[in-house]
MARPA-311607 format. One line per field, with one value per residue (C-alpha): residue number from 1; residue in three letters; x, y, z. Coordinates in Angstrom, 3 decimals. Layout:
nuvex = (NUM,...)
loza = (ALA,...)
xx = (X,...)
yy = (Y,...)
zz = (Z,...)
END
This chain:
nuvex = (1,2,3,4,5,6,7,8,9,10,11,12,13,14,15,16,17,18,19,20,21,22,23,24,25,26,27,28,29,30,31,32,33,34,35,36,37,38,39,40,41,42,43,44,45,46,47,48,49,50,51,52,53,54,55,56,57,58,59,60,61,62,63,64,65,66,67,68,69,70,71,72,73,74,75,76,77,78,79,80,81,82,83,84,85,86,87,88,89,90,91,92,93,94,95,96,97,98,99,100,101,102,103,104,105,106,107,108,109,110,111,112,113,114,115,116,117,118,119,120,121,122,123,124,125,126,127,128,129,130,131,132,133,134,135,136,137,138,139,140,141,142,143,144,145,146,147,148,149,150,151,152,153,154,155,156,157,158,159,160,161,162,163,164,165,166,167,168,169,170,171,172,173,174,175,176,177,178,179,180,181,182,183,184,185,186,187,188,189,190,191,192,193,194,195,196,197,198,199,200,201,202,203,204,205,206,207,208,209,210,211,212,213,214,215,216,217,218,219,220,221,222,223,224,225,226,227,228,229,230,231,232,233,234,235,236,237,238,239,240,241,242,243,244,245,246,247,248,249,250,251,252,253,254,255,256,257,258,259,260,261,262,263,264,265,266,267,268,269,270,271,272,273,274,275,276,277,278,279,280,281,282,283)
loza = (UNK,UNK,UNK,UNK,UNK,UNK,UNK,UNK,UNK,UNK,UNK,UNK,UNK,UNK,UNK,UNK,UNK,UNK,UNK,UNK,UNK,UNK,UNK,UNK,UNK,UNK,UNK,UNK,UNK,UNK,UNK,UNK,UNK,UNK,UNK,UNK,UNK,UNK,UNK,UNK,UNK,UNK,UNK,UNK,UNK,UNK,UNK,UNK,UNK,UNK,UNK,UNK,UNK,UNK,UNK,UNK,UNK,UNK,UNK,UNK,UNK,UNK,UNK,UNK,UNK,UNK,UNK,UNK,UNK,UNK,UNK,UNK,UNK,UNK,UNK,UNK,UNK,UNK,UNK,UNK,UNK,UNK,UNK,UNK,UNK,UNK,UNK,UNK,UNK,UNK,UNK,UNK,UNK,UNK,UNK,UNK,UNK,UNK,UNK,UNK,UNK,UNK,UNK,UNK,UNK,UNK,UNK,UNK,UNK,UNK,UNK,UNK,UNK,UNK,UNK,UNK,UNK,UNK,UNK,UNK,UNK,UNK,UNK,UNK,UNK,UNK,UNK,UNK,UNK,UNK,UNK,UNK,UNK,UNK,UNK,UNK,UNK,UNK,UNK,UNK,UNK,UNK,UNK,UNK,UNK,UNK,UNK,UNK,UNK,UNK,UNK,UNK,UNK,UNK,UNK,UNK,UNK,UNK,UNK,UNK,UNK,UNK,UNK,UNK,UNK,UNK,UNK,UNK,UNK,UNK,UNK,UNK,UNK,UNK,UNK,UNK,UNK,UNK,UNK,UNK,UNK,UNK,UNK,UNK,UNK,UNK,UNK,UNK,UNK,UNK,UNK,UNK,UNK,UNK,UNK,UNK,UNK,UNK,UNK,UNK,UNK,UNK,UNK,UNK,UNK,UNK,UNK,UNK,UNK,UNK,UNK,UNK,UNK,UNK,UNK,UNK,UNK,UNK,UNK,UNK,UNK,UNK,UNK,UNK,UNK,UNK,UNK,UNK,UNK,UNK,UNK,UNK,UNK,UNK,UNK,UNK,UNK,UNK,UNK,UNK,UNK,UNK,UNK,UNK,UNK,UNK,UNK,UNK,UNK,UNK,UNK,UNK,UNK,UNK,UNK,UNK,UNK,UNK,UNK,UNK,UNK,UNK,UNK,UNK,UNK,UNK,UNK,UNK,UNK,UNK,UNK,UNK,UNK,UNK,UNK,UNK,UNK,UNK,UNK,UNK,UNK,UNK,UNK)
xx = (124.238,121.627,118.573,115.204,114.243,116.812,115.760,111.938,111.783,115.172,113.139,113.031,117.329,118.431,122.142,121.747,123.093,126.519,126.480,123.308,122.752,125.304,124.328,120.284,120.762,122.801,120.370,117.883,120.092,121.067,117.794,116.747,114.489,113.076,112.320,110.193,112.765,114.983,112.561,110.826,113.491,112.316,114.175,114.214,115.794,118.950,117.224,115.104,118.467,120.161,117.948,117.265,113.910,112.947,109.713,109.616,108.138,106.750,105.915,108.899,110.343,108.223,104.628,102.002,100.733,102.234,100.812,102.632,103.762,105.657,109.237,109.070,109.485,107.205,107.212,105.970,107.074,108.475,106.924,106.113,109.150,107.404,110.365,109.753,107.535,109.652,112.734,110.552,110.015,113.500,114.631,112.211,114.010,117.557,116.696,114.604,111.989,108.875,106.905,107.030,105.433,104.794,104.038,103.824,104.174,100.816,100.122,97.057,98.843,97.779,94.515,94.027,96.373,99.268,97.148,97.636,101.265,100.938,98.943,101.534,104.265,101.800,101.342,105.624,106.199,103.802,105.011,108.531,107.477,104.165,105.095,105.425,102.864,102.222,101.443,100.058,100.001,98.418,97.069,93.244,93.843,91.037,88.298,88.138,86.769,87.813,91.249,91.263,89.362,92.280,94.689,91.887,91.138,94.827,93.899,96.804,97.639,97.399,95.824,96.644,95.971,96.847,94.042,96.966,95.600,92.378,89.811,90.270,93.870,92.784,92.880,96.402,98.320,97.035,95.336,94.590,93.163,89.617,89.141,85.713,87.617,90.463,87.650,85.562,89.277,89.137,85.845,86.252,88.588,87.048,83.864,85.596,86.898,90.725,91.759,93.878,92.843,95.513,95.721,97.712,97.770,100.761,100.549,102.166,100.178,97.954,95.425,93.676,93.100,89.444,90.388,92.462,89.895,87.268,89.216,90.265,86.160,86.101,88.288,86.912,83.255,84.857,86.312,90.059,91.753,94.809,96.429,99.959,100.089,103.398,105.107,105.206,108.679,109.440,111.397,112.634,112.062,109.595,107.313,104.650,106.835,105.811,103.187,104.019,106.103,103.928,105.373,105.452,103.215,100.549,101.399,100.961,97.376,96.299,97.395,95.272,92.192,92.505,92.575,89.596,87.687,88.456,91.910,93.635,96.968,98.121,101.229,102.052,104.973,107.392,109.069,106.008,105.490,103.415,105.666,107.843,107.728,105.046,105.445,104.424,100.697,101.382,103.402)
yy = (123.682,122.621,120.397,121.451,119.423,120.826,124.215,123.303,120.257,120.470,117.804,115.515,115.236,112.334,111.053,107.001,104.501,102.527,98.977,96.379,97.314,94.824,91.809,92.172,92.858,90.094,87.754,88.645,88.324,85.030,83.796,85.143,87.288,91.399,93.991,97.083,98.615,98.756,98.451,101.331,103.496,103.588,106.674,104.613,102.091,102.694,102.981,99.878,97.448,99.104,97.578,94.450,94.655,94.348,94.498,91.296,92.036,89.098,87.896,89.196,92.566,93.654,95.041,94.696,98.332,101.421,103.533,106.768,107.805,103.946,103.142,99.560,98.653,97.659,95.291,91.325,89.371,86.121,83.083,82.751,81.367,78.237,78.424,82.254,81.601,79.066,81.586,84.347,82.391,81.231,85.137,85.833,83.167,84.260,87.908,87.054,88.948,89.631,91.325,90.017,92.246,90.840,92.380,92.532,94.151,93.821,90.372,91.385,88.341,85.432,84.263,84.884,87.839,85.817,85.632,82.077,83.147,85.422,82.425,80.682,82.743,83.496,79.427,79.136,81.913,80.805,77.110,78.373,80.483,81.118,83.880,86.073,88.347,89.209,91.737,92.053,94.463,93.618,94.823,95.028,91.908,93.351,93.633,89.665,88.764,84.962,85.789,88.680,85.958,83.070,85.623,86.438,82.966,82.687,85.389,88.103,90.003,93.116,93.704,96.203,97.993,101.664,104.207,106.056,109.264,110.901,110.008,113.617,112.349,108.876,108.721,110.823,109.185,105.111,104.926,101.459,101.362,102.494,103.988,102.573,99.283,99.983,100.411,97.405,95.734,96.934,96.616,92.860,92.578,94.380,92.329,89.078,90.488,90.828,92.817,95.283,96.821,99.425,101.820,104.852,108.094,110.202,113.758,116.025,115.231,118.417,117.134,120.014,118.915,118.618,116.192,113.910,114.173,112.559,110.105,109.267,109.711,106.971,104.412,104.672,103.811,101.132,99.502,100.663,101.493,101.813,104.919,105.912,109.213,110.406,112.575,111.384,111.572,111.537,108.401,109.248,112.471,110.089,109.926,112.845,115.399,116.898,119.227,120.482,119.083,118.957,120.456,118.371,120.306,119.788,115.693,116.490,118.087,115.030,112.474,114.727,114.749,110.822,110.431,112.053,110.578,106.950,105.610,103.590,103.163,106.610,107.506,110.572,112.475,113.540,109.932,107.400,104.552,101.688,99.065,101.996,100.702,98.435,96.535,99.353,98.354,95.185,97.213)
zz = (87.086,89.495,87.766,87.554,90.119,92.165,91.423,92.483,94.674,96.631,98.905,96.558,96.343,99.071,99.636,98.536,101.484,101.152,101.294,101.066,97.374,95.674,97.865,97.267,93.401,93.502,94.928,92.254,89.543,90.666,90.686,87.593,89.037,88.709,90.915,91.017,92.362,89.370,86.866,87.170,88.690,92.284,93.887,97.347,95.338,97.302,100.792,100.441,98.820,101.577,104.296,102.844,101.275,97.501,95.785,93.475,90.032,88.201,85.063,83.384,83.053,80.053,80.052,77.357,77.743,77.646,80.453,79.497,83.449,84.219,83.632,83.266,79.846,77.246,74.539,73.769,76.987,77.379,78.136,81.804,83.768,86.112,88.119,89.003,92.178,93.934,93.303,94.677,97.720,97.508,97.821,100.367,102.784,102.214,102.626,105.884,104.945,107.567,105.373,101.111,98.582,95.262,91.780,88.150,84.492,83.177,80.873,78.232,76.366,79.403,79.188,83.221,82.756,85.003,88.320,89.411,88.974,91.597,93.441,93.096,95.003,97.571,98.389,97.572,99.983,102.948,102.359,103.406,105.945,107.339,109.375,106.199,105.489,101.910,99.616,96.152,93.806,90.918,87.348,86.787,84.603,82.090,84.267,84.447,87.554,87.839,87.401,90.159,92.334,91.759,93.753,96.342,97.065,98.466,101.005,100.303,104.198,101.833,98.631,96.300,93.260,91.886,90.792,90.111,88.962,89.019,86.564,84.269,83.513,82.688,78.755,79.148,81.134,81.823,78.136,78.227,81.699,83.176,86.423,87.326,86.473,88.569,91.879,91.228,91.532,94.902,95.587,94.805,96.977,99.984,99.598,99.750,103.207,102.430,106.069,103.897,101.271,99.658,97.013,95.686,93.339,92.293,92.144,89.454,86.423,86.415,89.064,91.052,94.927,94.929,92.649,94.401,97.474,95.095,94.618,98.825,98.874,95.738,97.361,100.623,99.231,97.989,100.654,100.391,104.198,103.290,101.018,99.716,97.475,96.192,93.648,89.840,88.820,85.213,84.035,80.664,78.427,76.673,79.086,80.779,81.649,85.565,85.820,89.392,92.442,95.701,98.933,101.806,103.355,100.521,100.791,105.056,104.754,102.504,104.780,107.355,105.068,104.271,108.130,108.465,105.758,107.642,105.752,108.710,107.030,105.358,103.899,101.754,101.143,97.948,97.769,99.005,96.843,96.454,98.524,100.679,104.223,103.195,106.141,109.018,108.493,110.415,113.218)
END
């Protein structure tokens, strides 16, 4: 018998590549590290392992909140590792990667909320190779401005941080988070004049369109130029079941109306994420 989302999103079914996956996952386990990718049940998981590329996820693999849309799980974290950002770096050398993207689970417990750990890995990461370009994605670490500004002081190539949903849906699905929080983030980092400045939604949740367009208006007033939107996908049956699966086509005429509002770097479509092909904005 076919799933449901077989039955209503065939698009969303992919064949996963052979080979790559076992030698990246090792890598990471080796160095005692996490990835997005696994964490939070990435459905390019596959594609991404296959090719070589991995989004690191700091911090630990356990989040203090318990937004109800993410997969990553949640619980009382351990203490931060302080070898975590020399291993990231060290993983970002033996995979060769151009292009490093960086983030977290969320830290309520730090006093900064883990920032100068993603500091760090920026400065272990550069040190190695300066060619890199990287990318953060980080929490709002609780509205706390110093600690945002200890990661934009190492001038991040990209900077990013999720709205994630429109502003309706906010109490539902990210309890513990605020949208006008969520775009000073951004606008904090736009007015410190980070080139790339990056956010994303998912779809799927029970947003209407003219929805999501107040949000591309939001972000751009904000300062944000670049934009991924994707498809929520539900991680476990305890967690927001799917409203609605986009067409393509839907996902196509946003990318057209974020164009046109003045987003440089656009991409949306069923399986975008956060980090998916991070690294075409530099290409």
């Amino acid at each position: 018998m076919k799933s449901e989302m077989a039955e209503r999103a065939p698009w969303l079914i992919r064949r996963i590549p052979a080979g790559g996956i076992e030698q990246v996952q090792g890598l990471i386990d080796d160095l005692n590290l996490h990835t997005v990718c696994r964490s939070a049940s990435c459905p390019n998981l596959g594609e991404c392992f296959h090719s070589g590329t991995a989004t690191f996820l700091i911090l630990g693999g356990i989040c203090t909140r318990g937004c109800r849309f993410c997969g990553v799980p949640k619980g009382d974290p351990p203490p931060v590792d302080e070898a975590e950002a020399e291993n990231v770096a060290i993983a970002v050398a033996r995979m060769s990667l151009k292009h490093a993207v960086v983030t977290s689970v969320t830290r309520d417990d730090l006093p900064d909320g883990g920032a100068e750990q993603f500091a760090a890995c920026i400065r272990n990461i550069r040190a190695k190779d300066a060619k890199v370009t990287v990318e953060v994605l980080t929490p709002d670490f609780a509205g706390n401005r110093q600690s945002l500004q200890i990661v934009l002081n190492e001038r991040p190539d990209v900077f990013n941080h999720n709205v994630e949903t429109v502003p309706r849906l906010y109490e539902q699905v990210r309890p513990r988070a605020n949208y006008q929080q969520s775009l000073n983030v951004l606008r904090q980092a736009a007015e410190c004049g980070i080139v790339w400045v990056k956010s994303g939604l998912m779809l799927g949740l029970g947003e209407t369109e003219a929805e999501v367009l107040d949000v591309f208006a939001d972000l751009r007033q904000v300062g944000v130029n670049s934009l991924t939107v994707g498809q929520y996908l539900r991680p476990t049956r305890e967690h927001l079941p799917v409203v609605d699966y986009i067409h393509p086509d839907r996902f196509a005429f946003l990318a057209e109306e974020a164009k046109r509002m003045g987003f440089v770097h656009i991409a949306s479509g069923p399986l975008v994420r956060s980090s998916y092909h991070a690294g075409e904005v530099f290409r």
